[in-house]
N, C-alpha and C positions, 0 to 999 in steps of 0.2 A: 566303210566301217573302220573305227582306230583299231590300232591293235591290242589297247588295253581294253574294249570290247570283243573282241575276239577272243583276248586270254579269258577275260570273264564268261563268255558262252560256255567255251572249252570247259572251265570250273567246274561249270552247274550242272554239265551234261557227264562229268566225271565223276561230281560229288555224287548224282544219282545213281550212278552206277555201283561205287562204293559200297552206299550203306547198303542196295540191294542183295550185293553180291558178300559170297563169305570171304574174309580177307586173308584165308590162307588158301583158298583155291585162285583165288584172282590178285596175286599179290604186283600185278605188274600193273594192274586197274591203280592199286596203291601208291605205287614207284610213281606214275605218271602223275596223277592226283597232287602227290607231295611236289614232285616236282616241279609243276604247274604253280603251284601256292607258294612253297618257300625259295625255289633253286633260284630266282630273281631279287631274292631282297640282297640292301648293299649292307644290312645288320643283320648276326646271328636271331634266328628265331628256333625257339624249342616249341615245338608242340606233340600233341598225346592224339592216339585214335584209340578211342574207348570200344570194346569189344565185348558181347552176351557170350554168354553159356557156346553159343552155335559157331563164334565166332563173327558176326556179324555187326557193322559197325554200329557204336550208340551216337556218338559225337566224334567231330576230330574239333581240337581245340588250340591254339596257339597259347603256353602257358606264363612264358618269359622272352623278352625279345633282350637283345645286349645289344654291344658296340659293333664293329669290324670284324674282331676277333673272336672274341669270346662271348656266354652269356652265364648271369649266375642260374642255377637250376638249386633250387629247394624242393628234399624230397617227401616235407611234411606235406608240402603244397600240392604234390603229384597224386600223393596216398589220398591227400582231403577229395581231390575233385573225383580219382576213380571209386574212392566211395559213396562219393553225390550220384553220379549215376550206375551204383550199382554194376557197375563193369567188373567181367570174369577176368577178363586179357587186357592189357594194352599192347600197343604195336611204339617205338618212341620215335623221335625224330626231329633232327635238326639239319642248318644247312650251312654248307661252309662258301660266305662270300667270296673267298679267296680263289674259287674253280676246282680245288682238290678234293675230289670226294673220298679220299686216305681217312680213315679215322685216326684219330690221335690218342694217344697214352692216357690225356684225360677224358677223352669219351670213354675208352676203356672203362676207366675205373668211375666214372659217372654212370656207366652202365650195372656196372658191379654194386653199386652205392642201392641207384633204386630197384635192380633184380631183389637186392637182399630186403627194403623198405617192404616193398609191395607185396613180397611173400608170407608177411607177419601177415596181411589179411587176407591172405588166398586170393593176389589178384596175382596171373602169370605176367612173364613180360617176356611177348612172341618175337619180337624182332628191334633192334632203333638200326635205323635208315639215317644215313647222313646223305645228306640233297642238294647238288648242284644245279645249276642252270641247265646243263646236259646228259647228266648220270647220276646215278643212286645206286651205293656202296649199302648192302643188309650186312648187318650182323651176324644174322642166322646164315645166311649163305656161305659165308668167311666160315664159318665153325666159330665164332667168337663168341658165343651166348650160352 
């Protein structure tokens, strides 16, 4: 078996566990999850985990991919899709191709941007995870949220 089936077993057998499970009790099922999915790409990718009332997942969705470095994030675009599903919380998430899972000044204030977007419609925003090929840095963990 390749190893790019192997990561994809991994996936499917993580993704189920995910949307099963509630994502602040099982936030490590998450860390693993993301990591699995984005800490390998060699371009930044943003993506969202949409969350019910319970906290439990509706979608995880990849919403913007960029370059190397960076990627543009539009926070009309984040507000539109947690309103298509109806999502309480989101969880955010991105991954630094670079190996460092340090947030940077403009995650910071990218965080700050959609915390303040998404609050016009009563969606929270639990944590953004930035995601390496080996570790995932939370937000909420740091006290930065």
């Amino acid at each position: 078996m390749s190893r790019a089936a192997i990561v994809e077993q991994a996936l499917q057998l993580l993704a189920a566990e995910v949307r099963e499970a509630d994502a602040l009790s099982s936030p490590a099922v998450v860390k693993d999850y993301l990591r699995l999915k984005l800490g390998g790409r060699p371009h930044e990718v943003f993506a969202v985990v949409f969350l019910d009332t319970q906290n439990r997942v509706i979608a995880i969705e990849e919403l913007f991919r960029g370059t190397l470095s960076q990627t543009s994030v539009y926070p009309r675009e984040v507000v539109k899709e947690a309103l298509a599903r109806n999502a309480a919380a989101v969880i955010l998430a991105h991954n630094h191709p670079s190996g460092s899972a340090e947030p940077s000044r403009a995650d910071e204030h990218l965080t700050s941007t959609l915390r303040q977007a998404l609050a016009l419609v009563d969606v929270r925003v639990l944590d953004h995870m930035v995601v390496t090929r080996t570790s995932v840095t939370s937000f909420a963990e740091r006290g930065l949220l």
